[in-house]
Steps between C-alpha positions, in 0.01 A plus 500: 500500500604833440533759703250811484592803300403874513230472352338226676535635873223717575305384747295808674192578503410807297377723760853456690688573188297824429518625865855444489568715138264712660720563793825508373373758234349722728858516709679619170233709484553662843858497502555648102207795596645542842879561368436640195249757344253184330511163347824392368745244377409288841140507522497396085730211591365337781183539291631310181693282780185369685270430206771263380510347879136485481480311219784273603364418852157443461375169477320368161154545562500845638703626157202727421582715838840520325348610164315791644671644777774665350282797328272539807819470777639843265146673494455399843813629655536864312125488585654511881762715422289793265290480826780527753636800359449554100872641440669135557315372179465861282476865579331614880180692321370179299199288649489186604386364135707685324835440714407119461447483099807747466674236741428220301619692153811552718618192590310322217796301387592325815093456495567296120853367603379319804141399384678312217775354693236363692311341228823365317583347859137342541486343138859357573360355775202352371714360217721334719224351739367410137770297388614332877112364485522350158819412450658493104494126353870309566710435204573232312664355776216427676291286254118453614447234685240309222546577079177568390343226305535420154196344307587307161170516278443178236733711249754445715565886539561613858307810690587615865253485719225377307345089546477272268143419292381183423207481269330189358543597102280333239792269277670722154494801692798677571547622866569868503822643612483651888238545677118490376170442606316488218308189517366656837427811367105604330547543165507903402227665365404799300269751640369761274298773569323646246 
């Protein structure tokens, strides 16, 4: 057995993972607006940072909570800070509304940059639980346990997979070559409308 990779190890719930993003987000938060003038290099990187741990740490089934909490943890936290004091996210005389939609136009990359990472982490993971549940076919070296069967018809022409037919022909007729079941069959007929 192998051991697990990356991609394979989350294992909290979703709730856990967004508190924690949520937490370590708002810190950068505090600490960038409380030794600079706003939001900065930090606060964008712990951002991008924990939407990547998000999707990394939380566990399978709970990969929607990963999907949708990266745009709402960025609304939600220059929601707090436009509300705190409007000149961390844009200028002092802006409302609340407007300091959060000229927030998000500010640090709309990071927004793109780590809502993408954590998609491209979540598909990687889903194709790697993917292919450790259905593993790939062996090679060659491996040969299948059982060939699959071979018929011969009364041509003598061999078809995989397919069982021999033995019908009771009247004598001068020829058999046909592979399979048929014509002398079981109705005979055709011609419908016309008209």
């Amino acid at each position: 057995m192998t051991a697990r990779t990356v991609w394979e190890e989350g294992r909290y719930p979703g709730w856990l993972v967004a508190g924690a993003a949520t937490a370590a987000t708002l810190g950068a938060l505090a600490i960038d607006a409380g030794f600079t003038s706003g939001l900065g290099l930090l606060f964008d990187s712990v951002y991008v940072l924990s939407c990547v741990g998000i999707a990394l740490m939380v566990r399978p089934s709970d990969s929607f909570v990963a999907g949708i909490v990266p745009p709402w943890l960025m609304t939600g936290l220059l929601l707090v800070a436009a509300w705190t004091d409007p000149g961390i996210v844009t200028t002092a005389d802006d409302g609340l509304v407007q300091a959060v939609a000229s927030g998000l136009g500010l640090h709309a990359f990071p927004l793109v940059l780590g809502y993408g990472l954590a998609f491209g982490v979540l598909w990687m993971r889903d194709r790697v639980r993917k292919a450790h549940a259905h593993p790939k076919p062996q090679s060659s070296a491996h040969p299948s346990p059982r060939p699959a069967p071979v018929a011969r018809s009364q041509a003598g022409t061999t078809r995989p997979g397919v069982r021999p037919v033995t019908v009771q022909r009247p004598a001068g007729r020829p058999a046909p070559v592979g399979y048929s079941n014509r002398e079981a069959s109705p005979a055709p007929r011609r419908v016309t409308s008209g």
